[in-house]
C-alpha positions in Angstrom: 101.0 -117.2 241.9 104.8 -117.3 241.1 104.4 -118.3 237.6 101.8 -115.3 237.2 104.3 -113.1 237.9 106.8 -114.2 236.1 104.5 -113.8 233.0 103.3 -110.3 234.2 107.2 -109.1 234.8 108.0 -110.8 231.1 104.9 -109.0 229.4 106.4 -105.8 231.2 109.7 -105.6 229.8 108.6 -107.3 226.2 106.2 -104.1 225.9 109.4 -101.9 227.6 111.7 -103.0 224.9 109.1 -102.6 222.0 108.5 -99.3 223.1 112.5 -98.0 223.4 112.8 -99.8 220.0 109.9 -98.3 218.6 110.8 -94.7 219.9 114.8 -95.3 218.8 113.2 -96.1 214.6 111.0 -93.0 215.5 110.7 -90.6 212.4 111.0 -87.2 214.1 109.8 -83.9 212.6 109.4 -80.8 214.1 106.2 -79.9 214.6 107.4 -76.5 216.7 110.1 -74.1 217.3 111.3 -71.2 218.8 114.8 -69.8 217.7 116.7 -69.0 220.8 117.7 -65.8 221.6 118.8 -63.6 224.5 119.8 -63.1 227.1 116.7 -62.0 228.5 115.2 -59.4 228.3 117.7 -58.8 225.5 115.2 -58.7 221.7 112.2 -57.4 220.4 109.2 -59.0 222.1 105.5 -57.9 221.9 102.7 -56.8 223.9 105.0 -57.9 227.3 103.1 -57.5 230.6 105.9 -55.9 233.2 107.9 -58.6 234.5 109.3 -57.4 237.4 107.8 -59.2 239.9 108.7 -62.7 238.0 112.4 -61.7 237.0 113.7 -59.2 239.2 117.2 -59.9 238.2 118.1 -60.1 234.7 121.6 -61.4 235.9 119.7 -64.1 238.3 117.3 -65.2 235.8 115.1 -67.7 237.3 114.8 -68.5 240.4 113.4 -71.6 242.1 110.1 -71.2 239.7 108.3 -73.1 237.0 107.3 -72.3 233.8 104.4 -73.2 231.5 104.8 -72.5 227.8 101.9 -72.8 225.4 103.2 -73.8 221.8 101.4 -75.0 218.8 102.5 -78.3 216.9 102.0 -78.1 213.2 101.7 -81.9 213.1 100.3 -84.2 216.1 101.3 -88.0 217.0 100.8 -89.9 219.9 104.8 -89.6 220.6 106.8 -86.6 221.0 109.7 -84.7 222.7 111.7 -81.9 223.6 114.9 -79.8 223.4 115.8 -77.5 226.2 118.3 -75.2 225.3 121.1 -73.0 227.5 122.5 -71.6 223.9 122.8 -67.9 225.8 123.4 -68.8 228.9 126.3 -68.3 231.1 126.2 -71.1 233.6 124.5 -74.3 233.8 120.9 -74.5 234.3 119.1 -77.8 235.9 115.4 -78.5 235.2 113.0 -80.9 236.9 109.3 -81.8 237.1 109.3 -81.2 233.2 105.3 -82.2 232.3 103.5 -81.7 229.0 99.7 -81.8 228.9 97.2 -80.7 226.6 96.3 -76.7 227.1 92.4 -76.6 228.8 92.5 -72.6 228.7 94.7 -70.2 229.8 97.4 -71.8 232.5 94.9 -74.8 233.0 95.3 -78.0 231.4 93.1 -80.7 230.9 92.4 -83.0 233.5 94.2 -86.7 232.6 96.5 -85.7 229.6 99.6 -84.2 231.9 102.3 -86.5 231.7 106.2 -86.4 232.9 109.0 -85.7 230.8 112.1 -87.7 231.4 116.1 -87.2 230.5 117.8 -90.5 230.0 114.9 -92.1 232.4 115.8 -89.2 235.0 113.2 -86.6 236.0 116.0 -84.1 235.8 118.5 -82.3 233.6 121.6 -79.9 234.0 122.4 -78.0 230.1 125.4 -76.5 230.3 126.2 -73.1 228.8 125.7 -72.7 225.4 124.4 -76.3 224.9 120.7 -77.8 224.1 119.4 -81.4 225.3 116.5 -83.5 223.9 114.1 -85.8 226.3 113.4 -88.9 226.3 110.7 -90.1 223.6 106.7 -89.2 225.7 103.9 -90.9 224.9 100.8 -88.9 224.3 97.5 -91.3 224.8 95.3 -89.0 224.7 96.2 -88.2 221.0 94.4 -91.0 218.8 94.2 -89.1 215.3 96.5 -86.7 215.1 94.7 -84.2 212.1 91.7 -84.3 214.9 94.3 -82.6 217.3 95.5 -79.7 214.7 95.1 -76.3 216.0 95.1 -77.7 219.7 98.0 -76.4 222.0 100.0 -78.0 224.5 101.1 -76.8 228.0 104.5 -77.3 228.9 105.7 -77.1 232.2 109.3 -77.4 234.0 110.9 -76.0 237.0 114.0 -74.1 237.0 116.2 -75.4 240.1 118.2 -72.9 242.1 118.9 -69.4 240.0 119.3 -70.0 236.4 121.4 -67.3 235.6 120.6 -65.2 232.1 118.1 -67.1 230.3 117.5 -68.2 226.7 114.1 -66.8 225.7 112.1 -66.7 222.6 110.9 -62.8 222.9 108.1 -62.3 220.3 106.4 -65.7 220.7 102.8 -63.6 220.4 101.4 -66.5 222.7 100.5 -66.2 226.3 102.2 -68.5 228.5 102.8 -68.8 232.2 105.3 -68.5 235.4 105.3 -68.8 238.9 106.6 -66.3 241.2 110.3 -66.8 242.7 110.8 -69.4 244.9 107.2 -70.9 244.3 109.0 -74.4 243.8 108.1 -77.1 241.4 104.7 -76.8 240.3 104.1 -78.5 236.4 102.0 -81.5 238.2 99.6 -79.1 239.2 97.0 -79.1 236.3 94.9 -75.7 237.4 95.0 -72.6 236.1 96.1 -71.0 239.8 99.7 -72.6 240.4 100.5 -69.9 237.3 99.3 -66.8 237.8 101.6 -64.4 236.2 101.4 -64.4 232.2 104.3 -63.7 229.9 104.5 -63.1 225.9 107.5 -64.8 225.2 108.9 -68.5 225.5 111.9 -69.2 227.5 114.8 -71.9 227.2 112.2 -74.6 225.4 113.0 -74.0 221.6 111.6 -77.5 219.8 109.4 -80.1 219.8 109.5 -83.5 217.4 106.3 -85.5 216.4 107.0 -89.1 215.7 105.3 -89.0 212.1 104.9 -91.4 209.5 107.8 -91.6 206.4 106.6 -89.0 204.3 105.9 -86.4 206.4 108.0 -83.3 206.5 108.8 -80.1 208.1 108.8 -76.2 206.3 111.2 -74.0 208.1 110.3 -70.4 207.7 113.0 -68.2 208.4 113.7 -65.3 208.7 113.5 -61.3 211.1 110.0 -59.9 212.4 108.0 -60.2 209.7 108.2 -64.2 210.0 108.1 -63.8 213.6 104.8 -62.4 213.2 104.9 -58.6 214.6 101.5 -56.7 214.4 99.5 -59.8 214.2 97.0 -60.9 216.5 98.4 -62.3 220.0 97.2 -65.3 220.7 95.7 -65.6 217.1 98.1 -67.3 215.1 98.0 -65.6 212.0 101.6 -65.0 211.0 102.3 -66.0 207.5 103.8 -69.4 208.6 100.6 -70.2 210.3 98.2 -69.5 207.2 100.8 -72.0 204.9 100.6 -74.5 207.5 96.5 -74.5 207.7 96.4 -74.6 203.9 98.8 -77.9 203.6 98.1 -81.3 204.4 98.6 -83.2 207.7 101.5 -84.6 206.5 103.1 -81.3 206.8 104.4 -78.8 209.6 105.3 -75.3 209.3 108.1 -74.0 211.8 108.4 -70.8 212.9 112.4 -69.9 212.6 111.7 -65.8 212.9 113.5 -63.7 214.9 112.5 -59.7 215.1 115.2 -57.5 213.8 117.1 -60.7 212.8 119.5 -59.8 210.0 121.4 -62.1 207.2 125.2 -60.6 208.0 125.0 -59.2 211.3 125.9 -58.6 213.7 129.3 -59.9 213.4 129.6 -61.4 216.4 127.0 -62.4 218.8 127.5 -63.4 222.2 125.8 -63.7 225.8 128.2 -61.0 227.0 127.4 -59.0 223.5 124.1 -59.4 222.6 121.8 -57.9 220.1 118.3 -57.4 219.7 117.9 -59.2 216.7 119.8 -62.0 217.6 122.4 -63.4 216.0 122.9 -63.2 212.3 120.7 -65.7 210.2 124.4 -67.4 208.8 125.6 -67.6 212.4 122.3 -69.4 214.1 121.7 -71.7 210.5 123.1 -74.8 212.2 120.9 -74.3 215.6 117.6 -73.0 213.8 117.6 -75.2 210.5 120.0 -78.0 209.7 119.5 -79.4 213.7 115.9 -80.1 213.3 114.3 -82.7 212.5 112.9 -84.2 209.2 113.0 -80.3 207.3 112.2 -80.9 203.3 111.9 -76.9 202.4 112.6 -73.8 203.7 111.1 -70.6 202.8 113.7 -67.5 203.8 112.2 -64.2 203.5 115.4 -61.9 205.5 117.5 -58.6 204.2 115.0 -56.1 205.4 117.3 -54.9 208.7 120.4 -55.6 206.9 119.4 -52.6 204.8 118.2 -50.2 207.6 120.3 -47.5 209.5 121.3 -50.1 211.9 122.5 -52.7 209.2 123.8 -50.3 206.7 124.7 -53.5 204.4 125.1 -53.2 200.5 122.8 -55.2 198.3 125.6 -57.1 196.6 126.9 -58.3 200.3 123.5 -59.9 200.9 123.3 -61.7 198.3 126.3 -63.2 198.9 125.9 -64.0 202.3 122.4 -65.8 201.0 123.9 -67.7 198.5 126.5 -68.9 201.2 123.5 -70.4 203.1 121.8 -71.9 200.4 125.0 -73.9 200.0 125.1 -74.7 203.9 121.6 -75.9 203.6 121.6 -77.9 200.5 124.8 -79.6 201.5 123.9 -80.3 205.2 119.9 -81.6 203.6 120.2 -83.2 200.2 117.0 -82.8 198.2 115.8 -79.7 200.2 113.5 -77.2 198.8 115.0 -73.8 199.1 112.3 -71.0 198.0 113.5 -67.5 198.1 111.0 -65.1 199.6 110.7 -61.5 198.1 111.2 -58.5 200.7 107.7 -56.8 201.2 107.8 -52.8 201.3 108.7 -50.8 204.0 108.7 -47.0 201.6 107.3 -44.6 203.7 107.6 -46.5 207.6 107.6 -44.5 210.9 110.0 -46.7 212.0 113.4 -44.4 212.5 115.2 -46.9 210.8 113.6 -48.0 208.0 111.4 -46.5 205.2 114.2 -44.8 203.4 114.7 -44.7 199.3 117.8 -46.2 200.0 116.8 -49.0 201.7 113.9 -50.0 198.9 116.5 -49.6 195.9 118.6 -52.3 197.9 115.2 -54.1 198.6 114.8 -54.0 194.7 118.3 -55.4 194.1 117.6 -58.4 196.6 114.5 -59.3 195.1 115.5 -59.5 191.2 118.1 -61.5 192.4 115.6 -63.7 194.6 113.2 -64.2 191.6 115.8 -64.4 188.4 118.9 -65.7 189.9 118.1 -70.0 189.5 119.4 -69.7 193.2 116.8 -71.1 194.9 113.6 -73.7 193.8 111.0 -71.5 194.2 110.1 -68.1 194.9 107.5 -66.5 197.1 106.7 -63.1 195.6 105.5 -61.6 199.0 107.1 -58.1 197.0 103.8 -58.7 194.5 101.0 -59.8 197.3 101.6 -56.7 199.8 103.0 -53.4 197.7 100.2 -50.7 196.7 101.7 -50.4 192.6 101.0 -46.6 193.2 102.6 -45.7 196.3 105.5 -48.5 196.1 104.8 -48.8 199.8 102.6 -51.4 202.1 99.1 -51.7 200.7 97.1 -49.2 203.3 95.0 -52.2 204.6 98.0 -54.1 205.6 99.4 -50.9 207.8 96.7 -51.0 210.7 98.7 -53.2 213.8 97.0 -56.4 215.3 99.0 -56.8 218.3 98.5 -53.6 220.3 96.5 -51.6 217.9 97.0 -48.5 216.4 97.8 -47.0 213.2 100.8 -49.7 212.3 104.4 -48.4 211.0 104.0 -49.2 207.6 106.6 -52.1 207.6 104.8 -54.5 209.6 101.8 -56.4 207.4 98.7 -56.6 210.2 96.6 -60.0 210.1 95.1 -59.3 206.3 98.5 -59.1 205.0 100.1 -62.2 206.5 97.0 -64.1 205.1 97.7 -62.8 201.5 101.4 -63.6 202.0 100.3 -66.6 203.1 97.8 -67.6 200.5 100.4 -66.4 197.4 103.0 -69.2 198.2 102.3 -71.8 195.6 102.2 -75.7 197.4 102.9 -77.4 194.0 106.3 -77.4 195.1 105.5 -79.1 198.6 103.8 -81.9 196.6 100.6 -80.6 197.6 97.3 -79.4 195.7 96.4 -75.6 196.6 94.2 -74.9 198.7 
């Protein structure tokens, strides 16, 4: 009987150590993202049910409650984990009973896939202000093929200990996730759709996820303002441009959403928790967070200068192009052999936004995309300009304008779910390696 057990505790910490090796040669990618922003309810988020019964104090944050975030991966494995971030926070903020399950419906997730996320073996965490932390590598059993698993969602579910103070959110995530009330406790082990009962439209202080892939595969970041981020699409239909690329690659690849509404490439000059803007900070100053931190990213396609040219940005033409070619150079030098592809501003002649639509603001549009397509900057070039503007109007085609997300007549800046699938279809995937589809 001794000897049995001797053999049973051996074959336990032989198939320990192969798994800690196997999760320490892991090839990450990430397969999702959300870039932070904040502090709540600081941005531009989208079809947002009134919080005030889950926040009541923007300055408390959290309090005592738990989360559950649904999020898309791009590109599935049976091994995967997470960064939590505190970027725009102002204290430190401690999370336990951190669970990620595959998404049933709604707040309810499928009975035997919830399993526990772990910090350094720990079922808890402390970020401190300003800082992000990864979890230990989780195994996922239930995922045996991971292209079977593509367009599935997972539930992810933590509980905020104590008050967080101002949270880092995520505002226009256009997916319905979940939260407790205040002081409802720790509640991600419960798999029904009950312990949840209060929905949100945004994501808050999760902002990746890696996939242990195989060598080869790689991730597409798509940055850029609102029109990445996906406004006037459908909620809950994931049909932003970024999500029609990724359908039309491979398995191989993932498409991450690095879009932030009203994002700009210059400003604003400084962005803090104590000076925050809705757009979040400038596309130069959240490069390192967004981009060259994630894992296994072989392109980016940036598609940004739309705000810097409103009323609010005011910015010359020549002054975004500079700033551009500045992060090209930040990105090339942090990811040697990356694909940069320069992304052509669509049309906003014409908007009912009050701060765009102006003839102004197309000439510098005009400016920024001959430079985009002619300059040799950048590897490739996504003529989104060519897919969505009406020739005779030089504005939005008409059947782009109607809006997804809450309906209604559209603003004539935003593209609605027929124009994110031609802006998605006119990106050529020679230079991903990949046939078109």
């Amino acid at each position: 009987m001794l000897n049995f057990t001797k053999r049973l505790l051996l074959l336990f910490m032989f198939c320990t150590f192969a798994t800690l090796s196997a999760a320490g040669q892991a090839n990450w990618v990430t397969s999702w993202a959300a870039s932070a922003q904040g502090p709540y309810p600081v941005g531009n988020p989208s079809a947002q049910p009134n919080l005030a019964l889950a926040f009541p104090s923007a300055e408390s944050g959290a309090r005592d409650q738990s989360f559950r975030l649904i999020v898309k991966p791009e590109l599935w494995s049976a091994t995967s984990r997470f960064r939590f971030s505190n970027a725009l926070g102002t204290q430190p903020v401690t999370f336990d009973g951190v669970f990620v399950g595959l998404q049933w419906s709604g707040s309810a997730v499928m009975p035997g896939t919830n399993r526990s996320v772990l910090f350094g073996g720990k079922n808890t965490v402390t970020v401190a202000p300003g800082e992000s932390v990864w979890s230990d590598p989780v195994a996922l059993p239930f995922v045996k093929k991971g292209h079977e698993f593509r367009g599935r969602k997972l539930a992810v579910s933590f509980h905020v200990v104590g008050n967080s103070g101002p949270m880092t959110w995520h505002a226009k995530a256009l997916q319905s996730s979940y939260v407790t009330l205040p002081g409802a406790g720790a509640k991600g082990a419960d798999i029904s759709e009950s312990a949840f009962p209060f929905a949100v439209a945004s994501w808050y202080f999760l902002d990746a996820l890696d996939m242990s892939a195989p060598k080869g595969s790689g991730a597409i970041v798509a940055f850029g303002d609102s029109i990445t981020d996906g406004t006037a699409s459908t909620m809950n239909g994931d049909d932003r441009w970024p999500d029609v690329l990724a359908r039309r690659l491979d398995s191989r690849w993932s498409v991450v959403n690095a879009g932030i509404g009203g994002n700009q490439v210059l400003g604003p000059k400084e962005y803090s928790p104590q000076k925050p803007f809705a757009g979040g900070p400038s596309a130069l100053q959240r490069l390192e967070r967004d981009v060259l931190t994630l894992s296994g990213v072989k392109a980016l396609i940036w598609l940004e200068g739309t705000n810097d040219f409103s009323k609010n940005g005011n910015a010359e033409a020549e002054a975004v192009i500079a700033g551009m070619r500045v992060g090209v150079e930040r990105i090339r030098a942090k990811i040697p052999g990356v694909k940069v592809i320069g992304a052509t501003l669509t049309s906003a002649l014409g908007s009912t936004s009050a701060a765009h639509g102006f003839e102004l603001q197309d000439e510098k549009r005009k400016k920024l995309n001959e430079f985009i397509r002619y300059s040799g900057v950048f590897d490739g070039v996504a003529d989104f300009d060519l897919a969505t503007t009406d020739t005779q109007t030089g504005g939005m085609k008409a059947e782009f304008v109607p809006d997804n997300t809450i309906g209604g007549p559209g603003d004539k800046l935003h593209p609605n779910r027929l124009g994110y699938q031609a802006m998605g279809m006119a990106i050529d995937l020679g230079i991903f390696g990949s046939r078109t589809k």
